[in-house]
mmCIF file of the N, C-alpha and C atoms, coordinates in Angstrom:
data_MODEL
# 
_entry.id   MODEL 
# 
loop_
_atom_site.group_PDB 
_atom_site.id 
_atom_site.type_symbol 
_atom_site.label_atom_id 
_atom_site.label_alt_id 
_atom_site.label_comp_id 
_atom_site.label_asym_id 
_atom_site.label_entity_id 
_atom_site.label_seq_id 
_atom_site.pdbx_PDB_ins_code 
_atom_site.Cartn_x 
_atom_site.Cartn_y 
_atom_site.Cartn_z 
_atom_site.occupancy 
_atom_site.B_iso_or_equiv 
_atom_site.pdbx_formal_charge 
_atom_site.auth_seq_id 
_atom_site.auth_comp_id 
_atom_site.auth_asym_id 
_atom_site.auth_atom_id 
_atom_site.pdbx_PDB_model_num 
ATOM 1   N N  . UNK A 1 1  ? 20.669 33.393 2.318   1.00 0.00 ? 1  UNK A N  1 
ATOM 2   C CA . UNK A 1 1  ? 19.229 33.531 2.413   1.00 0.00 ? 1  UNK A CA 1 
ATOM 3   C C  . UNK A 1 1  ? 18.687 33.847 1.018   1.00 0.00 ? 1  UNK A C  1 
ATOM 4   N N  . UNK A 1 2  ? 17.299 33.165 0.652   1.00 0.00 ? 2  UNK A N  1 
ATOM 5   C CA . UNK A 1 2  ? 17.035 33.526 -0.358  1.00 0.00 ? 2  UNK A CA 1 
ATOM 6   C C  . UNK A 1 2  ? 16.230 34.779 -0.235  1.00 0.00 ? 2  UNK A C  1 
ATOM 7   N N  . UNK A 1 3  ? 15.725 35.259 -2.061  1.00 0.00 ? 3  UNK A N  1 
ATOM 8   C CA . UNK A 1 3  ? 14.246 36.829 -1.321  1.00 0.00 ? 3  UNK A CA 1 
ATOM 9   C C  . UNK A 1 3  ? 13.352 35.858 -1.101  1.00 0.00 ? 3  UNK A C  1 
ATOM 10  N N  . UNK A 1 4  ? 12.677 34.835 -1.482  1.00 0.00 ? 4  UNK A N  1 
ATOM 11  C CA . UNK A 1 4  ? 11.959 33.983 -0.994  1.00 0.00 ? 4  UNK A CA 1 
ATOM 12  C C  . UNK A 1 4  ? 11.900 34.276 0.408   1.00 0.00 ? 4  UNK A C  1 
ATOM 13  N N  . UNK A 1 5  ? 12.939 33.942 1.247   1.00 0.00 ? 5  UNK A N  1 
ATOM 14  C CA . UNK A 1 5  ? 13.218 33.540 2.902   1.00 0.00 ? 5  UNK A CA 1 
ATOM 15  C C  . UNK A 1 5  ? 13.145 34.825 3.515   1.00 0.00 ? 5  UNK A C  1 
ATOM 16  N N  . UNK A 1 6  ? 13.908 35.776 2.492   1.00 0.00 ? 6  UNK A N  1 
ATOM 17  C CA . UNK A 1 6  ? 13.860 37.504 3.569   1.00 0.00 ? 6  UNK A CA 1 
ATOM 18  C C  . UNK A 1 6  ? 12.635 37.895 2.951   1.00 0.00 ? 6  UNK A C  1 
ATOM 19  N N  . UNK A 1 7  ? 11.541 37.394 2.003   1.00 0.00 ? 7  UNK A N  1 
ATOM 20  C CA . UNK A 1 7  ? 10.181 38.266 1.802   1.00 0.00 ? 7  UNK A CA 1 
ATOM 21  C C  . UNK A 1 7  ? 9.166  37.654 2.988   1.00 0.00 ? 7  UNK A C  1 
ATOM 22  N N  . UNK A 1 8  ? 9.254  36.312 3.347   1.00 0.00 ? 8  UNK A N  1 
ATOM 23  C CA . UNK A 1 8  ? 8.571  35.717 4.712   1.00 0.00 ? 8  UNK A CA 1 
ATOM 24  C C  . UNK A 1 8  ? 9.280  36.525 5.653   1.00 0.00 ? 8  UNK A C  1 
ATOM 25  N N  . UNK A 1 9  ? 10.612 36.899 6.249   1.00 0.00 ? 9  UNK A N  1 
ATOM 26  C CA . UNK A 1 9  ? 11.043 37.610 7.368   1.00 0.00 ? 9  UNK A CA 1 
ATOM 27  C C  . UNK A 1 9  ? 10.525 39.317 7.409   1.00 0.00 ? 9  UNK A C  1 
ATOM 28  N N  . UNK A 1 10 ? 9.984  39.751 6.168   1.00 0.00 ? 10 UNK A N  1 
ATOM 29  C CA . UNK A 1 10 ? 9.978  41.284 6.071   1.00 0.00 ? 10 UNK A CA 1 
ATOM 30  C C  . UNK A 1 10 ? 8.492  41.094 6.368   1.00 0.00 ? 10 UNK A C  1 
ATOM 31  N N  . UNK A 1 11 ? 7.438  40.231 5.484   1.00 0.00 ? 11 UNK A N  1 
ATOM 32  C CA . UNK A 1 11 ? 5.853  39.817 6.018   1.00 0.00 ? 11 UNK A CA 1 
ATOM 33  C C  . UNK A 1 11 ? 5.977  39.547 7.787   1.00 0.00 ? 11 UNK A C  1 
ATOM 34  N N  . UNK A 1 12 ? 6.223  38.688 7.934   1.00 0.00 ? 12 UNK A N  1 
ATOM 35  C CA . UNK A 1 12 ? 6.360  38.753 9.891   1.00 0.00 ? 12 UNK A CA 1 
ATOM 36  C C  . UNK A 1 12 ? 7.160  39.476 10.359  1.00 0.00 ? 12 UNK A C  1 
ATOM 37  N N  . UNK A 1 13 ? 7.710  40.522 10.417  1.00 0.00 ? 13 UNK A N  1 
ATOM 38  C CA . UNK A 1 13 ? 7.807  41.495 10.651  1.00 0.00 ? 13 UNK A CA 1 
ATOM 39  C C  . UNK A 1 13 ? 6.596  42.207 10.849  1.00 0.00 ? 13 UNK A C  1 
ATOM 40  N N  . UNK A 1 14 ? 6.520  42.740 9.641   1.00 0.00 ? 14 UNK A N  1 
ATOM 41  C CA . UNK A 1 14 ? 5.481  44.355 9.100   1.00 0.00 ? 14 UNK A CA 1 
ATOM 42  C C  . UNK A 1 14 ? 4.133  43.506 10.058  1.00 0.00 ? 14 UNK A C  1 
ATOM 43  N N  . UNK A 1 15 ? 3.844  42.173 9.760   1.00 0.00 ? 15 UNK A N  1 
ATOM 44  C CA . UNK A 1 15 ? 2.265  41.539 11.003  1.00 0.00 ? 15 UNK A CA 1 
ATOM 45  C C  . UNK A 1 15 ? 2.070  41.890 11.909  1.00 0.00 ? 15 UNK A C  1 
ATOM 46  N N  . UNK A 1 16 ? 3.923  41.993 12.691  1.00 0.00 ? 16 UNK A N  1 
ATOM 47  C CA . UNK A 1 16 ? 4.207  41.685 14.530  1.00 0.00 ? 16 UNK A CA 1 
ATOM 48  C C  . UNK A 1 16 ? 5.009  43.378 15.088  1.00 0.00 ? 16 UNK A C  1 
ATOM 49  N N  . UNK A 1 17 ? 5.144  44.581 14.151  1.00 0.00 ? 17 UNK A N  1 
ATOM 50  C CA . UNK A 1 17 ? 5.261  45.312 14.633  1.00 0.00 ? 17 UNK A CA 1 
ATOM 51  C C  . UNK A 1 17 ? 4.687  46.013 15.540  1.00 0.00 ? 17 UNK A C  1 
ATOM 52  N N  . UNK A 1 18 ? 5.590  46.708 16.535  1.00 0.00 ? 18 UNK A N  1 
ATOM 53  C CA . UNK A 1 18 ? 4.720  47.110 17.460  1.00 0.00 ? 18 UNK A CA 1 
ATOM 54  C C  . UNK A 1 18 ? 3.775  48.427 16.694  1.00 0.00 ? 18 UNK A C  1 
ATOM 55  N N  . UNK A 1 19 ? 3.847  49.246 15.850  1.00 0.00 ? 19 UNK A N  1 
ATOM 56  C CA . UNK A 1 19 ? 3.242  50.596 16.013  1.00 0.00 ? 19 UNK A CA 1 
ATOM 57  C C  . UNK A 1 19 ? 3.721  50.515 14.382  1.00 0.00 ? 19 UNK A C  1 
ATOM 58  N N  . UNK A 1 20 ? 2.753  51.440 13.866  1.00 0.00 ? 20 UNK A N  1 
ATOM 59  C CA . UNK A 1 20 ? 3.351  51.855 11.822  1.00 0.00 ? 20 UNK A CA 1 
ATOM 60  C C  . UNK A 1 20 ? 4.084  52.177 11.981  1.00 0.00 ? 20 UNK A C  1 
ATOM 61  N N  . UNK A 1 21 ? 4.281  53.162 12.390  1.00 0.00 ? 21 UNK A N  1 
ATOM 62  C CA . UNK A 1 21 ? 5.674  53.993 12.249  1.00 0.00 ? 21 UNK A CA 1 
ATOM 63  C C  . UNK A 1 21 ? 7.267  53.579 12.453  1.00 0.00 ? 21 UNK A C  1 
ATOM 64  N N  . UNK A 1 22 ? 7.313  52.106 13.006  1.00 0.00 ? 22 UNK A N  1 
ATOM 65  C CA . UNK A 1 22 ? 8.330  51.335 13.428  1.00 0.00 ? 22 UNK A CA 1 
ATOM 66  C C  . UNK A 1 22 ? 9.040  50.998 11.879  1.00 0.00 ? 22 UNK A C  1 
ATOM 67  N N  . UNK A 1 23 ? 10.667 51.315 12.523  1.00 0.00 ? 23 UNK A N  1 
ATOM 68  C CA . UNK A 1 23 ? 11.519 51.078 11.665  1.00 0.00 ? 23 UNK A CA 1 
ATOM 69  C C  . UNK A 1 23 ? 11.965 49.971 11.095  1.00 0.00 ? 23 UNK A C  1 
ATOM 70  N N  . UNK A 1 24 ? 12.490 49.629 9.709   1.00 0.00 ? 24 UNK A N  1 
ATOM 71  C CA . UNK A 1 24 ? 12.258 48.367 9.358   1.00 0.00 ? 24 UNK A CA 1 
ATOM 72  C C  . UNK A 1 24 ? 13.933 47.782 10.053  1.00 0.00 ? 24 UNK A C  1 
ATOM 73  N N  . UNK A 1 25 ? 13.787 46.911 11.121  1.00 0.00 ? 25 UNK A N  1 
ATOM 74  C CA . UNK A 1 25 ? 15.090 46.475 11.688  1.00 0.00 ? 25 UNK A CA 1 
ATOM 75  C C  . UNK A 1 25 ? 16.105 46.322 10.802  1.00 0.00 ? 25 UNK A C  1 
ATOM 76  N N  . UNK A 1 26 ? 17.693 46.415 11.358  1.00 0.00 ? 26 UNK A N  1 
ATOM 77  C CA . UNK A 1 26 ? 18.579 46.580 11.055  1.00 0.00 ? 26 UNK A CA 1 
ATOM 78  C C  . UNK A 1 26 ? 18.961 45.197 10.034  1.00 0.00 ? 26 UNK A C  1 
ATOM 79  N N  . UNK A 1 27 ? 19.101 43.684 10.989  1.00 0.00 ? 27 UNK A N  1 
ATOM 80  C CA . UNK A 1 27 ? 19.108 42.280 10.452  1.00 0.00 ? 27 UNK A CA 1 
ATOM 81  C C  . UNK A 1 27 ? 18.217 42.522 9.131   1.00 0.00 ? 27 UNK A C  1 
ATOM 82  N N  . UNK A 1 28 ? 17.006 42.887 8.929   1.00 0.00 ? 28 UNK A N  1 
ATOM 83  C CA . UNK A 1 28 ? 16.634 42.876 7.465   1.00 0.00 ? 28 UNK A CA 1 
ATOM 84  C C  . UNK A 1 28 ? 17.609 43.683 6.167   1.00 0.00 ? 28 UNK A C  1 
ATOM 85  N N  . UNK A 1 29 ? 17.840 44.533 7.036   1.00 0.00 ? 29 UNK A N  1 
ATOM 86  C CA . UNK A 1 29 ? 18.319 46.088 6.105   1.00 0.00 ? 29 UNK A CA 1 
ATOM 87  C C  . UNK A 1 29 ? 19.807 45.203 5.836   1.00 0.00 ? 29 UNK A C  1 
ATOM 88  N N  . UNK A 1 30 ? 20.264 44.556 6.207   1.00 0.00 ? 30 UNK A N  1 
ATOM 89  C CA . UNK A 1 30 ? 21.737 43.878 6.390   1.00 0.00 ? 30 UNK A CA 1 
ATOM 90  C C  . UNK A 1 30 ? 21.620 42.669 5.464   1.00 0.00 ? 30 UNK A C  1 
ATOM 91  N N  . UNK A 1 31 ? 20.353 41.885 5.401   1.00 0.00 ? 31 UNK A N  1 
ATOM 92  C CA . UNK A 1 31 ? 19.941 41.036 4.296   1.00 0.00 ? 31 UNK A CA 1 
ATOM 93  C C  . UNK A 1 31 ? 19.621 41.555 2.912   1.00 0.00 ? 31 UNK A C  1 
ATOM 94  N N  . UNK A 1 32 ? 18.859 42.528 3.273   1.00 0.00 ? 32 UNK A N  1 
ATOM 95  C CA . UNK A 1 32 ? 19.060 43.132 1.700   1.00 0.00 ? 32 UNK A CA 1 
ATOM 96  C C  . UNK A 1 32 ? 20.035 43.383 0.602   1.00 0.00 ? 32 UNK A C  1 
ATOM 97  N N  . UNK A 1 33 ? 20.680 43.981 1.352   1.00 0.00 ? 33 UNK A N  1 
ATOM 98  C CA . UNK A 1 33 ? 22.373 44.388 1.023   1.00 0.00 ? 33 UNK A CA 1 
ATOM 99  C C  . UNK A 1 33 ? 22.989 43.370 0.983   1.00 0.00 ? 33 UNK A C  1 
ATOM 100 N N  . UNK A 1 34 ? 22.711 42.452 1.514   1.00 0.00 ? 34 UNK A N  1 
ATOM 101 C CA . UNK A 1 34 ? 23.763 40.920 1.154   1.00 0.00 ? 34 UNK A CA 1 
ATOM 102 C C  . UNK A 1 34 ? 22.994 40.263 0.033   1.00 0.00 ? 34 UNK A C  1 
ATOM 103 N N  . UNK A 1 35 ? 21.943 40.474 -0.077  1.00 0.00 ? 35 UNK A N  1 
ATOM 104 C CA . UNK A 1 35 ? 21.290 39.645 -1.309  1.00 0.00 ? 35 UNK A CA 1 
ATOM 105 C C  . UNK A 1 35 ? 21.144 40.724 -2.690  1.00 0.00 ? 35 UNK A C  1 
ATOM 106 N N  . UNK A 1 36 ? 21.825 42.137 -2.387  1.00 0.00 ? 36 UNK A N  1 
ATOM 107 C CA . UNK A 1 36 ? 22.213 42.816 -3.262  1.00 0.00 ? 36 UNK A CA 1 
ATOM 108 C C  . UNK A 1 36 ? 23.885 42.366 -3.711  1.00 0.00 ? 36 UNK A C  1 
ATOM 109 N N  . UNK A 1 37 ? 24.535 42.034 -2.938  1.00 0.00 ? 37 UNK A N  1 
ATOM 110 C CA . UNK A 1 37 ? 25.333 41.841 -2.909  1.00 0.00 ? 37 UNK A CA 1 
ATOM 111 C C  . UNK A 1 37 ? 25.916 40.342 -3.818  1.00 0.00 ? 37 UNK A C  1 
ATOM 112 N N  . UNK A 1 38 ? 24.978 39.664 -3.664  1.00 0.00 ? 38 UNK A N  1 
ATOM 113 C CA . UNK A 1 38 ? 24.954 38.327 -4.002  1.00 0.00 ? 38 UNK A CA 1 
ATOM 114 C C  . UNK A 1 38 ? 24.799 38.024 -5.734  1.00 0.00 ? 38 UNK A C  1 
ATOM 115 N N  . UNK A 1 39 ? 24.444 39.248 -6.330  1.00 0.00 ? 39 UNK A N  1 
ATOM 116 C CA . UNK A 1 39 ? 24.105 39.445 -7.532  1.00 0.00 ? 39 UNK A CA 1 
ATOM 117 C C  . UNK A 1 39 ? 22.512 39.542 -7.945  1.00 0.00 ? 39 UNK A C  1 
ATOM 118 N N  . UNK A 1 40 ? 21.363 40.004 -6.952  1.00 0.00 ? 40 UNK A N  1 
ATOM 119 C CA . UNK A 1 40 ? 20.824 39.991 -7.164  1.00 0.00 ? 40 UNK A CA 1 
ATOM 120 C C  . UNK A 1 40 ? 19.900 41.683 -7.174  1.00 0.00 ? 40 UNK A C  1 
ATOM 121 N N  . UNK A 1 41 ? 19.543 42.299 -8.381  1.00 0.00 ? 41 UNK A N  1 
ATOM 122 C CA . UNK A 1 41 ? 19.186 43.592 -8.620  1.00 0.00 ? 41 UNK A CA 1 
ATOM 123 C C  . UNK A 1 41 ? 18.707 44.158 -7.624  1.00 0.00 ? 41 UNK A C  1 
ATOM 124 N N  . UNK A 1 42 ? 19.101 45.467 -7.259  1.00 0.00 ? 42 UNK A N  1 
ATOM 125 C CA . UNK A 1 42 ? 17.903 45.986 -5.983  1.00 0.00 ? 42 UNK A CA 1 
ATOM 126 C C  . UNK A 1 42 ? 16.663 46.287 -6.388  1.00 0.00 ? 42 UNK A C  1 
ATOM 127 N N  . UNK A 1 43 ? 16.391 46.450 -7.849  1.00 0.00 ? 43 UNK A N  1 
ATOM 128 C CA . UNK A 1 43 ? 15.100 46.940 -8.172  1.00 0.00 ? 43 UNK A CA 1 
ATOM 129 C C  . UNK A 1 43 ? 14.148 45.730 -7.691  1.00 0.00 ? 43 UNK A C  1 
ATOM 130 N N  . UNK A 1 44 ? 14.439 44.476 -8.322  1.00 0.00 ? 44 UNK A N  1 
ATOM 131 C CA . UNK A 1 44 ? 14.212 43.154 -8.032  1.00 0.00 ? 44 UNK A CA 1 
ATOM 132 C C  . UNK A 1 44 ? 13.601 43.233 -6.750  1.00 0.00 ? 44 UNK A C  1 
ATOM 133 N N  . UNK A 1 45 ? 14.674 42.954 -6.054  1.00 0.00 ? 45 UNK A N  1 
ATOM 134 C CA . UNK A 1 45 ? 14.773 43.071 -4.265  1.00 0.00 ? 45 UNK A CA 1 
ATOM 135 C C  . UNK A 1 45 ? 13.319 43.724 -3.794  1.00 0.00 ? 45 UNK A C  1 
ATOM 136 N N  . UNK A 1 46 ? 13.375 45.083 -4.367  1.00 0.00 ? 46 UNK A N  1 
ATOM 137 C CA . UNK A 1 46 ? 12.321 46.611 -3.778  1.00 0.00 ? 46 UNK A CA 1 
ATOM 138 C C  . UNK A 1 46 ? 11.158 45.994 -4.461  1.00 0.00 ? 46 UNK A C  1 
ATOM 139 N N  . UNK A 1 47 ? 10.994 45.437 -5.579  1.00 0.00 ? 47 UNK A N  1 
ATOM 140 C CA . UNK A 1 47 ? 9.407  45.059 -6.267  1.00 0.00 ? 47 UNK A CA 1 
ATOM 141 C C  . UNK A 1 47 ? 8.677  43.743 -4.612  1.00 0.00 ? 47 UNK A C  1 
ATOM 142 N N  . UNK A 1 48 ? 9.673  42.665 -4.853  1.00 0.00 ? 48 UNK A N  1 
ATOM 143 C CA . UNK A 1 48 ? 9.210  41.588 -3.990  1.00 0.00 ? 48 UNK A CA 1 
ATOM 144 C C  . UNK A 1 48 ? 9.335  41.952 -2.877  1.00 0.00 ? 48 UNK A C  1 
ATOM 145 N N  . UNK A 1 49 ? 10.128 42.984 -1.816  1.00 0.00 ? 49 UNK A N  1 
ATOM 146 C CA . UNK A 1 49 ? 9.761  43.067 -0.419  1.00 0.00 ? 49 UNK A CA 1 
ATOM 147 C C  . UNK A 1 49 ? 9.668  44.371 -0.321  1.00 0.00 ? 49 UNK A C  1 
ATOM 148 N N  . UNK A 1 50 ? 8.664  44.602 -1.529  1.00 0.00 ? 50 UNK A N  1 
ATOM 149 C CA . UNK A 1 50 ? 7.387  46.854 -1.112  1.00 0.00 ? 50 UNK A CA 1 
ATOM 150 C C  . UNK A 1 50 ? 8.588  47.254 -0.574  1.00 0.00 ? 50 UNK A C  1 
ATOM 151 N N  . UNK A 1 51 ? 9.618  47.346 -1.145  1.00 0.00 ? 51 UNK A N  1 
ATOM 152 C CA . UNK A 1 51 ? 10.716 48.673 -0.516  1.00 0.00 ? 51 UNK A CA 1 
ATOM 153 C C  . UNK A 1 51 ? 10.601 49.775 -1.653  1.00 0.00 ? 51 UNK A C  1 
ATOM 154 N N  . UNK A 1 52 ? 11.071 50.634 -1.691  1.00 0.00 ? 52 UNK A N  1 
ATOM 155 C CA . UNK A 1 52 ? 11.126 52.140 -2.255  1.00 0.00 ? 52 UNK A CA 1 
ATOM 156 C C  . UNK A 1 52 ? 12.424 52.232 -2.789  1.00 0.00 ? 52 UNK A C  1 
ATOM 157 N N  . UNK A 1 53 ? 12.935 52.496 -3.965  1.00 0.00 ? 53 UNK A N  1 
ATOM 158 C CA . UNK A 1 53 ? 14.386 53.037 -4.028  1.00 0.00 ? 53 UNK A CA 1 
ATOM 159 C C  . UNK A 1 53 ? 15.067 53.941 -2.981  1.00 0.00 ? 53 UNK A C  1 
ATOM 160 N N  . UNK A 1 54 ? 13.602 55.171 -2.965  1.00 0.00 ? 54 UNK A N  1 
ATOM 161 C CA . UNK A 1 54 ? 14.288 55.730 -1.910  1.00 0.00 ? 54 UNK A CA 1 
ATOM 162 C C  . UNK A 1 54 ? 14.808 55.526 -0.471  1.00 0.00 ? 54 UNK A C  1 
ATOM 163 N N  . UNK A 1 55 ? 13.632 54.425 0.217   1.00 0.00 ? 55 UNK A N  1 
ATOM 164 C CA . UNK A 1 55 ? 14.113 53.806 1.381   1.00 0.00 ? 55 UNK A CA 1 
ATOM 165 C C  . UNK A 1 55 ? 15.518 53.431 1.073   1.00 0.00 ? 55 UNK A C  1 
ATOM 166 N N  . UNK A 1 56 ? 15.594 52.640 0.145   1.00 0.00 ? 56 UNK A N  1 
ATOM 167 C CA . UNK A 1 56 ? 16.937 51.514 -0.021  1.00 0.00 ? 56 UNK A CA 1 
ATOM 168 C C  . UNK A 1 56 ? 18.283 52.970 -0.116  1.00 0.00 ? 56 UNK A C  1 
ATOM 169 N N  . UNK A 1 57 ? 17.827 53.769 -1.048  1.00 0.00 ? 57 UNK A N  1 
ATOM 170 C CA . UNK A 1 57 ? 18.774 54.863 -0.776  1.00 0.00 ? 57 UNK A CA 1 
ATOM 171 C C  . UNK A 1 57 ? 19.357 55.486 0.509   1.00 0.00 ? 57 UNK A C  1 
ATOM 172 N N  . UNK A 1 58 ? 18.682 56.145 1.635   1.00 0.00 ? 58 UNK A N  1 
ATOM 173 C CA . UNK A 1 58 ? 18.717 55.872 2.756   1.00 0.00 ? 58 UNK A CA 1 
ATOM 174 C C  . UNK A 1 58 ? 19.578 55.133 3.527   1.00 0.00 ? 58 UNK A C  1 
ATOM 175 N N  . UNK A 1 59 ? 19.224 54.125 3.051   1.00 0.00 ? 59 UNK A N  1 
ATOM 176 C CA . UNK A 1 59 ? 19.716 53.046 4.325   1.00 0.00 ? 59 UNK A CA 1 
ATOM 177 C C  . UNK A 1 59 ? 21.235 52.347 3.604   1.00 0.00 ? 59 UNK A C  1 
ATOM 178 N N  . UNK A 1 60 ? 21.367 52.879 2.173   1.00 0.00 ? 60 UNK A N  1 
ATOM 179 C CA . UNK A 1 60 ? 22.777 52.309 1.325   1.00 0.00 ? 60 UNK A CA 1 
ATOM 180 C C  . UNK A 1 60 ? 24.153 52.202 2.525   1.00 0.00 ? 60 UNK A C  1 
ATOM 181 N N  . UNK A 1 61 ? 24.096 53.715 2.988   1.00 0.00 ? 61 UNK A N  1 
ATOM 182 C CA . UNK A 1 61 ? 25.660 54.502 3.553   1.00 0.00 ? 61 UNK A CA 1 
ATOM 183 C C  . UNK A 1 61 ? 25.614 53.249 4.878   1.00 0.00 ? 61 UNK A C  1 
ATOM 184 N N  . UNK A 1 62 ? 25.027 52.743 5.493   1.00 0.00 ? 62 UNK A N  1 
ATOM 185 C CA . UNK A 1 62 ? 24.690 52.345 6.599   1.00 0.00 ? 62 UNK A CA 1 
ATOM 186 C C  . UNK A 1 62 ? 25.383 50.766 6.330   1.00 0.00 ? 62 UNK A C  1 
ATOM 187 N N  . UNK A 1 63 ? 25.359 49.839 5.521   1.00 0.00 ? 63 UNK A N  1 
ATOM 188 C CA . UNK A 1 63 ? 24.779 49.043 5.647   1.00 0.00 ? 63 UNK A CA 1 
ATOM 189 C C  . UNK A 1 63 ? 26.617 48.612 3.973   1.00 0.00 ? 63 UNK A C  1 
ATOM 190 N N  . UNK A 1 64 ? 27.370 48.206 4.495   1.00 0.00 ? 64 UNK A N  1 
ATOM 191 C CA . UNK A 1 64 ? 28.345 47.733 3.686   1.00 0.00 ? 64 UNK A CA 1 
ATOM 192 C C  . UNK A 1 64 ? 29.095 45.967 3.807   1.00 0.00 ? 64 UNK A C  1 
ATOM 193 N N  . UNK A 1 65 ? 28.389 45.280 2.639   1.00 0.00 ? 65 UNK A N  1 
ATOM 194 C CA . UNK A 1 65 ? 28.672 43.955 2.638   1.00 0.00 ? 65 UNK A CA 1 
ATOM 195 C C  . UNK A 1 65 ? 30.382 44.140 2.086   1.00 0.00 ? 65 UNK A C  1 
ATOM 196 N N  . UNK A 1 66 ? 31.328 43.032 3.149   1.00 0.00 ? 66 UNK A N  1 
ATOM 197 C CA . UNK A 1 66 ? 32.477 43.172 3.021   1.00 0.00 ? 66 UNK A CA 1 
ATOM 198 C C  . UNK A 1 66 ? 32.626 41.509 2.110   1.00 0.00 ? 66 UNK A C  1 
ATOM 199 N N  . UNK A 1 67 ? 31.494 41.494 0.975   1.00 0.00 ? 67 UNK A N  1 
ATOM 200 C CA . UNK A 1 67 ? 32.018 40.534 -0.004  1.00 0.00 ? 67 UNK A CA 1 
ATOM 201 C C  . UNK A 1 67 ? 33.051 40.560 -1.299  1.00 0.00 ? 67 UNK A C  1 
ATOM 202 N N  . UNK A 1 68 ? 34.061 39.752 -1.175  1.00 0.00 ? 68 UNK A N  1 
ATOM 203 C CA . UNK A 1 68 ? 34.938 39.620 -2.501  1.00 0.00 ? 68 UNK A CA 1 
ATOM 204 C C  . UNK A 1 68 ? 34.242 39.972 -4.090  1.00 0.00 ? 68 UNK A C  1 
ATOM 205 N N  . UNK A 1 69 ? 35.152 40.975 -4.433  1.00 0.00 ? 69 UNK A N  1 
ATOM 206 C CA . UNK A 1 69 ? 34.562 40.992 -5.364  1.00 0.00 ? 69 UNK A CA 1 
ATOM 207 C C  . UNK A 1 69 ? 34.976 40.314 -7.049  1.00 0.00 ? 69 UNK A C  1 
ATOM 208 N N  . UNK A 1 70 ? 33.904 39.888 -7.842  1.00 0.00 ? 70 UNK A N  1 
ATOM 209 C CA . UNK A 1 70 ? 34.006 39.019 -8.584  1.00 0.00 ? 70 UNK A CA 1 
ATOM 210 C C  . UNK A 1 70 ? 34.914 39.506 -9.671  1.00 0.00 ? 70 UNK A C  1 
ATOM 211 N N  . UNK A 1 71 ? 35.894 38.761 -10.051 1.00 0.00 ? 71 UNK A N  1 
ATOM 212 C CA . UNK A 1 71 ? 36.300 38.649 -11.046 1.00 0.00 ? 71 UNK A CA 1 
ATOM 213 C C  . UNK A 1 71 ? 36.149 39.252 -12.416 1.00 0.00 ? 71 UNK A C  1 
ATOM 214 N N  . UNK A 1 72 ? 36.458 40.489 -13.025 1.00 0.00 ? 72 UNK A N  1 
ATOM 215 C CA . UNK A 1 72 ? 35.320 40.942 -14.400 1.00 0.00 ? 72 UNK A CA 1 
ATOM 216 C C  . UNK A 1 72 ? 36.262 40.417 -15.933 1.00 0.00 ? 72 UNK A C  1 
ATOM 217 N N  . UNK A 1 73 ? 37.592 39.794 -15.436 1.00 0.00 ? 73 UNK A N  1 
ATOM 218 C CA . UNK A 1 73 ? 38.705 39.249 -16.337 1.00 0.00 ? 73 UNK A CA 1 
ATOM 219 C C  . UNK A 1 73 ? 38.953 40.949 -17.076 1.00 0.00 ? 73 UNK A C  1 
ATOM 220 N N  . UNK A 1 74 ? 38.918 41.688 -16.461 1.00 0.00 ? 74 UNK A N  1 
ATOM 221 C CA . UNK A 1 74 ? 40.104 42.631 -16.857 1.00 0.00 ? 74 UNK A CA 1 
ATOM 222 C C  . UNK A 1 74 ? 41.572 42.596 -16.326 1.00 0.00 ? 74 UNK A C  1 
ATOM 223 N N  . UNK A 1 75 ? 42.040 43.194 -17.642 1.00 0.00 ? 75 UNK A N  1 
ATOM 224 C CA . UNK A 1 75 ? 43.454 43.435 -17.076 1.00 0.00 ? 75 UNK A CA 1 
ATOM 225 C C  . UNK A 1 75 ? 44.089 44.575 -17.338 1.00 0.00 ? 75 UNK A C  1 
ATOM 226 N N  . UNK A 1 76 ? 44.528 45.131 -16.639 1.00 0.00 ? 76 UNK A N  1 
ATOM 227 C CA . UNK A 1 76 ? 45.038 46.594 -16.830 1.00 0.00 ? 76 UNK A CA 1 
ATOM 228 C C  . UNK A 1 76 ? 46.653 46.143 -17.605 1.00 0.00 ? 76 UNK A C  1 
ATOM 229 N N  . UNK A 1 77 ? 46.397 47.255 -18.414 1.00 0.00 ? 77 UNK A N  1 
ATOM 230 C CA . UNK A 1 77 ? 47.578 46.526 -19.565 1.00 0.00 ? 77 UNK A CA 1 
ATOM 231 C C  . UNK A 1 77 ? 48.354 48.264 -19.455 1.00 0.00 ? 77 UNK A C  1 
ATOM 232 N N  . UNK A 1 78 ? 48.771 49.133 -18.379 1.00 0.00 ? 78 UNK A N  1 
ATOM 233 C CA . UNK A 1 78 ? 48.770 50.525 -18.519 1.00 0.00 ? 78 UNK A CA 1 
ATOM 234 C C  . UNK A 1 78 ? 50.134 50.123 -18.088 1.00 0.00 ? 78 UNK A C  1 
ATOM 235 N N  . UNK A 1 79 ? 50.956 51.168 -18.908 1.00 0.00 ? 79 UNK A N  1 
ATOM 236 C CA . UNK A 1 79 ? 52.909 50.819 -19.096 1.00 0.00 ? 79 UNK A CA 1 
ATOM 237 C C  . UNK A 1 79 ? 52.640 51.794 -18.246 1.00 0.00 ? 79 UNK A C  1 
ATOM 238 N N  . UNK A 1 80 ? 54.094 50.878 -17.115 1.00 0.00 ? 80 UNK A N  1 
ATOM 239 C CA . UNK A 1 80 ? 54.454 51.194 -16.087 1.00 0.00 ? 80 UNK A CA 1 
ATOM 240 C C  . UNK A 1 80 ? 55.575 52.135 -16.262 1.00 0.00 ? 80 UNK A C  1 
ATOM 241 N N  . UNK A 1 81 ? 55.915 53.111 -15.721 1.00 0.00 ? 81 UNK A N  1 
ATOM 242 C CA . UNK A 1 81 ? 56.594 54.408 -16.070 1.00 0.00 ? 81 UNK A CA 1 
ATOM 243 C C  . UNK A 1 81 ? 58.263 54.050 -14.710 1.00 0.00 ? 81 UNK A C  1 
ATOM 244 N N  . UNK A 1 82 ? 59.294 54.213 -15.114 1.00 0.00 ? 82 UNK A N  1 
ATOM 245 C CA . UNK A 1 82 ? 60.623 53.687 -14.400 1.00 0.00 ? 82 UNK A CA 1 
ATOM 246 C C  . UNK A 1 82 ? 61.419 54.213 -14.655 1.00 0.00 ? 82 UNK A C  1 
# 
């Protein structure tokens, strides 16, 4: 998904909620984190879909993308002790 695609899903949302005070559903909170995940900044993310650091803080512990992680071409070069 792009933020393009989850900033239209977070707008219809916030239109079609029932009441303010309603929580921002889980499926969004799960997109975020995957499009954090994807390499894309959360600050980024929080400017284009009005989130808060602190919301996003919050909702971090909750919410764990089980993506591979990339490659940084290190190599641990630490002598092995025998």
């Amino acid at each position: 998904m792009t933020l393009q695609q989850l900033k239209d899903k977070f707008n219809h949302w916030r239109r079609n909620k029932k009441c303010k005070s309603e929580h921002i559903p889980q499926h969004l909170w799960q997109a975020v984190f995957a499009l954090e995940a994807q390499g894309c900044s959360i600050s980024h993310i929080c400017q284009h879909l009005s989130l808060s650091g602190a919301q996003v803080a919050k909702q971090r512990p909750y919410y764990s993308i089980n993506e591979p992680k990339q490659n940084t071409g290190f190599i641990d070069i630490t002598p092995q002790m025998y």
